[in-house]
N, C-alpha and C positions, 0 to 999 in steps of 0.2 A: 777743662774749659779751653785749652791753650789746641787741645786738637782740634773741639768744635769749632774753631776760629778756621783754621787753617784749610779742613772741612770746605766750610761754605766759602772760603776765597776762592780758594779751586772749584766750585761749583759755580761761583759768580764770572770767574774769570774763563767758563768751558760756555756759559750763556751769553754773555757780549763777545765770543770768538765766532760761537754760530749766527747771530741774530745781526749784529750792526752789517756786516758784509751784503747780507741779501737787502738790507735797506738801502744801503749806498748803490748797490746795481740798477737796483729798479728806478732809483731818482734822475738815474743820467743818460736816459737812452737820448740821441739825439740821429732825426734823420735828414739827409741834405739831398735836395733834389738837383742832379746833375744833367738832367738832360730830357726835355722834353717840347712837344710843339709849343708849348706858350711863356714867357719871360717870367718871371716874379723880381728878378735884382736884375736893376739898369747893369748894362753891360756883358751882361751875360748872352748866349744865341742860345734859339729855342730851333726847332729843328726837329722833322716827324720820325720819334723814339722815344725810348726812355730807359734812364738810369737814375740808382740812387745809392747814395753811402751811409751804412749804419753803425751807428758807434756807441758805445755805452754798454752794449751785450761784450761778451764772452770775447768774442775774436771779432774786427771787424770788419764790414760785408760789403763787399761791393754786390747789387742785385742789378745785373743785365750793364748793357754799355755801349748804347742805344748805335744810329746811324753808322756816323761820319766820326775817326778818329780825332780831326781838327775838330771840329767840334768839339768831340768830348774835352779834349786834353786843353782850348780853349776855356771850357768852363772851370776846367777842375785847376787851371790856374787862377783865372780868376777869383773863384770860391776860396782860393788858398789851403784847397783841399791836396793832402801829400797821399799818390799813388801807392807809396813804399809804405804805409800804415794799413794799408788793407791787406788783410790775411787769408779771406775767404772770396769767392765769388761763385757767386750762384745765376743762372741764365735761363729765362724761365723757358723760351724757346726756340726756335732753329729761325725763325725769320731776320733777314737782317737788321731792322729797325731796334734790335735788341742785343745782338751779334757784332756788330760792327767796329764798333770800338777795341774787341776783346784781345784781338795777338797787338797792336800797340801796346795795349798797357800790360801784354804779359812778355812784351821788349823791354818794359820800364820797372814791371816788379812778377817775378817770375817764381817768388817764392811762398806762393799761392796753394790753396785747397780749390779745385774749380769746383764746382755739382753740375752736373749736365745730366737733361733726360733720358733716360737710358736708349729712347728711341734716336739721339743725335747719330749718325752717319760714322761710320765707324773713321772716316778721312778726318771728318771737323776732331774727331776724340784725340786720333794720332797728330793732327797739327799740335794741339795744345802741350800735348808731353811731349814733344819735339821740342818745345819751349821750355821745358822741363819743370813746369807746374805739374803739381799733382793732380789726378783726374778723379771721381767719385761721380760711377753714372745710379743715377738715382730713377726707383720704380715705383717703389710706394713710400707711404709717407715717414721718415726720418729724422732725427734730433742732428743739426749743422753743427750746431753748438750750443752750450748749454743756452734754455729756454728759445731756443729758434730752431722751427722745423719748415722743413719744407712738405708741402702738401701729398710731394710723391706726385708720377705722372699722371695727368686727367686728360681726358678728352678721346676721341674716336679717332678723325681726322686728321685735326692738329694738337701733337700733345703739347699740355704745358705742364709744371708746375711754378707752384706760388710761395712765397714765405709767411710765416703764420711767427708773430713774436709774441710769448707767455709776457706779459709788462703788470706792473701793479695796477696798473687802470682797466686790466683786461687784455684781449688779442687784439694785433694789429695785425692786419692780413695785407700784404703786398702782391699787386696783380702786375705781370706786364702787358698783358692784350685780354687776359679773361677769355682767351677761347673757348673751352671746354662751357662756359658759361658761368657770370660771379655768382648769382644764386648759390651755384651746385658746388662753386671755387667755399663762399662763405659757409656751404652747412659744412661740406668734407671739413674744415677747419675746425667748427665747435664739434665735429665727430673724433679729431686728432686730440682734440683738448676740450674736455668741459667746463666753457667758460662763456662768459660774457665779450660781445664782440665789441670793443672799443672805439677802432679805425679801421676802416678799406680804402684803401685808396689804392692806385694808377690805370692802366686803363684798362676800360670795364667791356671794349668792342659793341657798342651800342649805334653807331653811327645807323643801319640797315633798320631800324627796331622803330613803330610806327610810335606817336607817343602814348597811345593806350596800353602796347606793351612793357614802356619804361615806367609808366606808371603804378603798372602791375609788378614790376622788380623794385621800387622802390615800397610799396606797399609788404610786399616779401621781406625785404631787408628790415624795413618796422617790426615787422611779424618775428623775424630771429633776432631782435635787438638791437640791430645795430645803433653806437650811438651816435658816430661821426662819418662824415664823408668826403674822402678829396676825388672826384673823379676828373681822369684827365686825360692826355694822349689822347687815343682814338674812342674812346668815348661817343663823342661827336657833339657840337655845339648844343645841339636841342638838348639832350641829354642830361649834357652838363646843366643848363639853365633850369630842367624841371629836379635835379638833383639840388639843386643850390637852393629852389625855392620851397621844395619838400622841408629842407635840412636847416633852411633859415641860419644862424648862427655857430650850426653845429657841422658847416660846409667846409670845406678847410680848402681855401685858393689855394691851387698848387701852380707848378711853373719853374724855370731854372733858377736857382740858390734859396727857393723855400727851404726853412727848416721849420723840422715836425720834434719837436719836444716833449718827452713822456716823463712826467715826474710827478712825482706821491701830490 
């Protein structure tokens, strides 16, 4: 009797080692938008780019790091966000509007994983480990850290890649300009991971787009499920408006010091 006790503690005690941790992960994802054309917390500057920090996964991320250094480093005092806690940085593409920020804050914390498109300039890769972060040029789609992948390089023209986070509510797909186009940004994503799309948010590059065709992407995005939407940055005002009124409730204002919270 005294063995089958001893037995099932050790059995009890190997199922609450595996099971509560991945509960406690998925509860506390928390994303802070640091940099973008439009404000959400007085005080902060909005300014045409975008950046954001994510916290609660595995290692946490800084994604792109928008314009203007002052800027950034403006909001992320602001926000009372600490540079020196970001582990990872990922940048989805070579334009400055995403760029700008990046060797500041890799003056301020240098002890960094970057992911850069494989198509980045061989000078931008060697500035960066001149800094003496580590560099990871990324071609296809990849695991950054555990449940965060990035999309892998998309597009013809201009490449990008995007972040795709596994969360308990679903994926959450992070854009920074959506070049390659979100559509094709959202299917690659439920093709990396078969799942239900939860959130897309930043910017979707719709500004040029008449609104019969934003109609027709949003109509797509219903079609793959999506359930929520923050579209923002270059987007473009129309865009945004017919995404908002599509989305009703399930629109998420974005803007500098929004925070996006994922939990059970």
């Amino acid at each position: 009797m005294k063995s089958v006790l001893i037995l099932l503690l050790s059995l009890t005690s190997i199922f609450i080692g595996v099971c509560i941790p991945s509960t406690l992960e998925a509860s506390s994802i928390e994303i802070t938008i640091l940099y973008d054309n439009y404000v959400f917390v007085e005080g902060t500057k909005a300014d045409w780019g975008f950046s954001c920090i994510i916290k609660g996964t595995e290692k946490t991320i800084l994604f792109d790091t928008g314009t203007s250094s002052s800027t950034l480093f403006h909001n992320i005092d602001k926000l009372k966000v600490n540079p020196k806690d970001v582990e990872l940085v990922a940048i989805s593409h070579l334009h400055r509007d995403h760029t700008g920020g990046l060797f500041t804050f890799l003056e301020k914390n240098n002890k960094v994983t970057t992911f850069l498109p494989a198509s980045f300039p061989a000078a931008f890769e060697g500035r960066v480990k001149k800094s003496e972060a580590k560099v990871v040029s990324v071609s296809k789609p990849v695991e950054i850290c555990k449940n965060v992948f990035s999309t892998g390089e998309m597009g013809k023209r201009i490449k990008e890649q995007s972040l795709i986070l596994n969360t308990s509510k679903g994926l959450v797909v992070i854009t920074g300009c959506a070049h390659p186009g979100i559509v094709d940004i959202v299917m690659r994503a439920k093709e990396v991971i078969d799942k239900n799309i939860y959130l897309v948010f930043g910017g979707f590059h719709l500004m040029e787009k008449s609104e019969v065709e934003v109609k027709d992407i949003i109509s797509q995005f219903k079609d793959l499920g999506v359930e929520k939407v923050g579209a923002t940055h270059c987007t473009g005002e129309r865009a945004i408006k017919l995404f908002k009124k599509a989305y009703g409730d399930n629109f998420i204002q974005m803007g500098v010091g929004k925070v996006i919270k994922i939990s059970d």
